[in-house]
N, C-alpha and C positions, 0 to 999 in steps of 0.2 A: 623920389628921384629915380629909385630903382625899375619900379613900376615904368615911370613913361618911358625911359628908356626903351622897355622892350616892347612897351605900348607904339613909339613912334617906327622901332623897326623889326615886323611881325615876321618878317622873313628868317631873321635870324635869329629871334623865336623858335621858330617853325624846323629850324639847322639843329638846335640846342635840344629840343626833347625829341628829335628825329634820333639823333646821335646818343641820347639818354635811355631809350627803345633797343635801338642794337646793342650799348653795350649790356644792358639788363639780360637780353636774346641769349646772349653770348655766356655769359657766368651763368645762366639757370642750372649748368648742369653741375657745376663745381658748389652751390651752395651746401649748406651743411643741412642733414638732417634732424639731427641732434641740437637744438642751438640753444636750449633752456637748460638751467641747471637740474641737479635729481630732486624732485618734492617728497619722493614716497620714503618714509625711514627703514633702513633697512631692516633683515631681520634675518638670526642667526636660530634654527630649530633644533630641539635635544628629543630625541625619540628613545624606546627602549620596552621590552615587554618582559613579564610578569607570567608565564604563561599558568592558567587554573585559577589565577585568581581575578576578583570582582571589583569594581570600583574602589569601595571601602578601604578597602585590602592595598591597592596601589596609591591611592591617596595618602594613606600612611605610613607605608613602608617604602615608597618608590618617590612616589612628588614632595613629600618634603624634608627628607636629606638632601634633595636636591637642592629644592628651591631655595632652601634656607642658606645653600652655601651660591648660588648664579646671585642673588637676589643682591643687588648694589653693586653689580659689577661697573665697570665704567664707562661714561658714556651711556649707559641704559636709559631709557625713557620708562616703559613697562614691562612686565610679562604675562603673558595667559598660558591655560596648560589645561588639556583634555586628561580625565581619565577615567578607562573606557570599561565596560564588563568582561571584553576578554581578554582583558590584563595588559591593554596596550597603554601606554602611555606617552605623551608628546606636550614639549614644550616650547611656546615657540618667545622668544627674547625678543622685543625691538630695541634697535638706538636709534640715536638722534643722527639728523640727517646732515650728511657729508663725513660720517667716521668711515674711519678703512675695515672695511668687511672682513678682511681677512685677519687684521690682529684683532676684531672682533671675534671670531670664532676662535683665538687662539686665547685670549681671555675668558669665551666660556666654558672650554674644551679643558683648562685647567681650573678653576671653580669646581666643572662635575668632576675632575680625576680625585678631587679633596673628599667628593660625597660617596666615590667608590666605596669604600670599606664599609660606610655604615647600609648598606643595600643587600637585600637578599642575595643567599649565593647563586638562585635558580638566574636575576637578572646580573649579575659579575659572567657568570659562563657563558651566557648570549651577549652580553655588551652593551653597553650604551654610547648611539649618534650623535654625531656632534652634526650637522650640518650647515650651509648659506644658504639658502633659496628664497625666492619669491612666496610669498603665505598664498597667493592667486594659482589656480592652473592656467596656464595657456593656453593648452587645448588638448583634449585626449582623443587618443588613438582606440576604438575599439576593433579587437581581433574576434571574428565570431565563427562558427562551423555554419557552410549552408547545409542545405537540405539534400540527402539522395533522392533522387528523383524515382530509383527504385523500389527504395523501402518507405519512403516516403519520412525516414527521420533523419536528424542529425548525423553529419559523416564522424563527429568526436563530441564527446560529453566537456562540459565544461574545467574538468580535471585535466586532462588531455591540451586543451585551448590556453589555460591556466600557465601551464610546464613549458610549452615554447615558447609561451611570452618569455617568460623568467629567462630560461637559455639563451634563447634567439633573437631578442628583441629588445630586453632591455637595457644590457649591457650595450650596443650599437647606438642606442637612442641617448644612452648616459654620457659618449663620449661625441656630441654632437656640441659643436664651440658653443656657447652660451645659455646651455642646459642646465639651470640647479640641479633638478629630482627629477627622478622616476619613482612613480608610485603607482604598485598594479591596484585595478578597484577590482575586487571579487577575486582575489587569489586565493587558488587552492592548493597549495604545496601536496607532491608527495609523499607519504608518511607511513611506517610502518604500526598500523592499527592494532593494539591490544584490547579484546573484549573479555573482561574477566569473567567467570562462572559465580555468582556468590554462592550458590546449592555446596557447588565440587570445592570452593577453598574450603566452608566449614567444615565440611566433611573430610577433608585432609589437615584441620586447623592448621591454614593459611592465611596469611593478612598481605592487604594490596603491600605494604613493605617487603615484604619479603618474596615476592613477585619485582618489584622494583630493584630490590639489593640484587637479584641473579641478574636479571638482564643489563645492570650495568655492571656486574663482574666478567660476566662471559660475553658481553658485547664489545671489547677494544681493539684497541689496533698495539697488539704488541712487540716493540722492538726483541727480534729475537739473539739479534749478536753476528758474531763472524766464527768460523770454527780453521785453525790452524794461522791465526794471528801472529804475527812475531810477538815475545822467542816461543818458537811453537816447539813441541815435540819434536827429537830427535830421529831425524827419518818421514818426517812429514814435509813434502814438498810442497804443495798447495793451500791455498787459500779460498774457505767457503763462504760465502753469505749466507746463514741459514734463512730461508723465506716461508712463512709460516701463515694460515689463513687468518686476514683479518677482522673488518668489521661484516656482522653477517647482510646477509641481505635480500634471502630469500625468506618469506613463508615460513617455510618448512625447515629451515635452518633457525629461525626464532621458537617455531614448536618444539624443537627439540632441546632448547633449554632445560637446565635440571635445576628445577626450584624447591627440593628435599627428595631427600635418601634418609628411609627412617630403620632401626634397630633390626629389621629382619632384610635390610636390601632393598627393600622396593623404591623404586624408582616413579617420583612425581615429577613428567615433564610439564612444560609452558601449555603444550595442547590438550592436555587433560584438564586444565584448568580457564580455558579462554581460548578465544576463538581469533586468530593471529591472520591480518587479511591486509594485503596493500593497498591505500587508496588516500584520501584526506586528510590531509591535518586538521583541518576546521570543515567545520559543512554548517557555519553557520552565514556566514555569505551568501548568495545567488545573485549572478548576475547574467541577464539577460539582454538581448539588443532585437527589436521585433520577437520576441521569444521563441528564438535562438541561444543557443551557449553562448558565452562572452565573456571576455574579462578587458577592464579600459587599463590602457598605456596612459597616465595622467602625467603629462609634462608642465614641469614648474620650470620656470625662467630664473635664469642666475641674474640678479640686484647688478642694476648697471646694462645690460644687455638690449641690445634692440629686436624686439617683441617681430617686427615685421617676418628682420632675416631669420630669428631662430626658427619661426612657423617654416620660411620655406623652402631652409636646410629638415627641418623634419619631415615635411612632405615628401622632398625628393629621396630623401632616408628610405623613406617607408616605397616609394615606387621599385628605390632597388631593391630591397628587403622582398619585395611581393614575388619574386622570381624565383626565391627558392621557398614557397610556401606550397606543403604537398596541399594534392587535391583535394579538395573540400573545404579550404581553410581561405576567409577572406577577411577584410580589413576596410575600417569606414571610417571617418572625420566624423564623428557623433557629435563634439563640442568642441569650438573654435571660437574665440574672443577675436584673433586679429580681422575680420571682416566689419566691427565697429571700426577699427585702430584707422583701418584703410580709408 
């Protein structure tokens, strides 16, 4: 019956999905982008380093106080966990999908506070991440030096390329809405290099300990007080902040550490024993971009976020960012997932 109806009057038919057209026209723009529920389970990630030590070593001592105490948290589905040769370690947690991400990480964040105590002191003094993020990058940003065209080399070494990421760049990229992580690939930290002698300690019977014990005695930052404090001395009107040299930071202010004074006076400083030089924390990274210097800006998406805008709030990041980059220094979309997404 419905049929011939509109079968005997084609005109008003014809009225009916004319009118079905416009209004469709019309809402294209208000539809939702989003209109599926979330499929992917989320995932809350525990990171934290061991620095000197090897797989083995963190395995034992670092991934399983851990794990033993995340491991049945609630809502969990599974967990996996790297751990690396140079002492890094990461664990990443999933749940089940539609839990609240955030008293998730607040459930695993108290599990690891349980495993603190039983964890080496070197990894309690650095800390251990709790983080949310996506397990996928996004897309990474590599920062790379071109070439002088003078000298015909690089304008900065990869140390250099390294440091302004860290300063410059990745803290702007971290506070960009729907950013989990920042993680540099090939970071080189700043670091104040000690090269021991082993000829010169035996010959002063010295052991790396005791190279170790001076420069954490004489490297702090010590509170030094206030001098004329109320009740101060009688006749004393003012009040001083004593300010005293802290953590050292040159060179040559590490050389001249005193790592033994023996029975007739003599004086064994840091530079008679090792070779004190600023540069690397690690030099076992290299990262390259057409072989150039480089380090990647790896941006992970915060669980829940849309993949499109976060790429192109970050793009537009990175256009302003390029304006105060000194000369020599340029920046490339090397790996980008949302060009499938589009």
């Amino acid at each position: 019956m419905l049929a011939r109806f509109f079968i005997d009057r084609p005109i008003f038919a014809w009225v009916i999905s004319i009118v079905i057209v416009l209004a469709g026209l019309a809402s294209i723009n208000t539809l939702p982008v989003a209109q599926y529920p979330e499929i992917t389970p989320p995932t809350v990630q525990v990171s934290c380093s061991y620095p000197g030590a090897n797989a083995q070593v963190v395995a034992d001592t670092v991934a399983a106080p851990i794990e033993q105490q995340v491991n049945g948290v609630e809502n969990m589905m599974y967990m996996s966990s790297q751990s690396n040769n140079d002492g890094t370690y990461s664990l990443t947690v999933t749940f089940e999908v539609g839990v609240d991400l955030n008293m998730a990480q607040v459930l695993v964040q108290n599990r690891v506070a349980q495993a603190l105590p039983r964890l080496p002191q070197e990894v309690q003094a650095t800390g251990v991440t709790v983080k949310k993020r996506s397990p996928d990058i996004l897309l990474s940003v590599n920062v790379f030096s071109s070439t002088n065209p003078a000298t015909g080399k690089a304008y900065f070494d990869q140390l250099y390329v390294s440091n302004y990421a860290t300063l410059q760049l990745q803290d702007e990229l971290a506070r960009i809405r729907g950013v989990g992580d920042i993680s540099l690939l090939g970071q080189q930290n700043y670091s104040m290099r000690i090269w021991l002698n082993p000829d010169e300690m035996a010959s002063r019977e010295l052991t790396t300990g005791d190279v170790v014990g001076a420069v954490r005695e004489q490297n702090v930052q010590v509170p030094s007080g206030q001098l004329g404090r109320p009740p101060a001395p009688r006749g004393e009107n003012f009040q001083y902040t004593v300010v005293t040299q802290g953590r050292l930071t040159d060179p040559k202010q590490f050389g001249d550490i005193v790592i033994k004074t023996d029975k007739q006076g003599a004086i064994t400083y840091l530079r008679d024993v090792a070779r004190v030089e600023l540069g690397a924390q690690t030099l076992d990274i290299d990262c390259r971009l057409n072989g150039r210097p480089s380090v990647g800006v790896a941006v992970f998406l915060l669980p829940g976020s849309n993949a499109l805008e976060v790429s192109d709030r970050v793009k537009a990041r990175m256009r302003e960012l390029k304006e105060r980059f000194p000369q020599g220094l340029e920046y490339a979309i090397a790996y980008d997932t949302t060009p499938f997404i589009r």
